[in-house]
N, C-alpha and C positions, 0 to 999 in steps of 0.2 A: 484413871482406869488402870486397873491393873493385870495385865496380859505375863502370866509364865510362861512361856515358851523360851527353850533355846534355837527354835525357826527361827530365821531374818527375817522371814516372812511379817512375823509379826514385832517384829522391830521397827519395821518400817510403817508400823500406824501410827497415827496421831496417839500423843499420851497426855494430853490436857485436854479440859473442859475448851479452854478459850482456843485450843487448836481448831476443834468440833464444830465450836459453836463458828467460829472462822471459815468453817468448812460446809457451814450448812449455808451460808450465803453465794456460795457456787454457784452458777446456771446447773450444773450436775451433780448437783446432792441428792439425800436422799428425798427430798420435799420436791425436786421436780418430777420424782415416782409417786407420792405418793399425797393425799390431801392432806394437809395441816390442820384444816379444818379450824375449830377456835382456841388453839393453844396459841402462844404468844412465845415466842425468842426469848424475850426480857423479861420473862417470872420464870426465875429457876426452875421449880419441878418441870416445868413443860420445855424448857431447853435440854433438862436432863433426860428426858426421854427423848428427846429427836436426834440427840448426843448417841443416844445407845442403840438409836435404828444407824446414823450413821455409821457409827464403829463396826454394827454387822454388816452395813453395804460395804466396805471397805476390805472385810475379808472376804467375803463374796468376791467381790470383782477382783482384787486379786488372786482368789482359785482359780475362777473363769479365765484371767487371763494370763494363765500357767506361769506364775511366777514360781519360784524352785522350792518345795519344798523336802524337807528331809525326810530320810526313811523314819525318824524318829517321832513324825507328826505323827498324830492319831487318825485314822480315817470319819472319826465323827467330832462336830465339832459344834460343844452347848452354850448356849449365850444366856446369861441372867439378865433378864431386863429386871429391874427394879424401879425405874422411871416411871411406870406406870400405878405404882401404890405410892409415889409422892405427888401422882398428878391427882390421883385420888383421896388423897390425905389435903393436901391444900384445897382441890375446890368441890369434894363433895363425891360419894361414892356414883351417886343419880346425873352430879353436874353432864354438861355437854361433852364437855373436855375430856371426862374419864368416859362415854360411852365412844368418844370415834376413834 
């Protein structure tokens, strides 16, 4: 993942896959928010995508819960999911996987 920011803010995320994917085994990950439905942990495209909802619950909940950010941060703040055109590139634009 690659996060530019001089915030600590965001120094302080996970910066690997296997941090994430580590992270998504939590009782409070993003998967206890939300249904997983029929993606799978263990076939990459579909961990890459639960990787990249993780990474945004993670700055979420650190804004929520006021950790310091700089006058330098930006007040909007855009996420590229990309995970979702490799869930759809491996199992099918119509598959289950790519519609939940």
């Amino acid at each position: 993942f690659d996060v530019n920011s001089p915030n600590d803010l965001f120094h302080k995320l996970p910066n690997s896959m296997r941090s994430l994917a580590d992270r998504l085994l939590d009782a409070d990950s993003v998967l206890s928010e939300v249904n997983s439905g029929s993606l799978n942990r263990s076939h990459t495209p579909d961990l890459s995508l639960m990787a990249e909802l993780q990474m945004v619950q993670h700055v979420m909940d650190a804004l929520k819960n006021g950790e310091e950010t700089s006058k330098k941060t930006p007040d909007l703040f855009s996420f590229v999911i990309t995970g979702l055109k490799s869930v759809s590139d491996s199992h099918g634009a119509d598959s289950q996987q790519t519609k939940e």
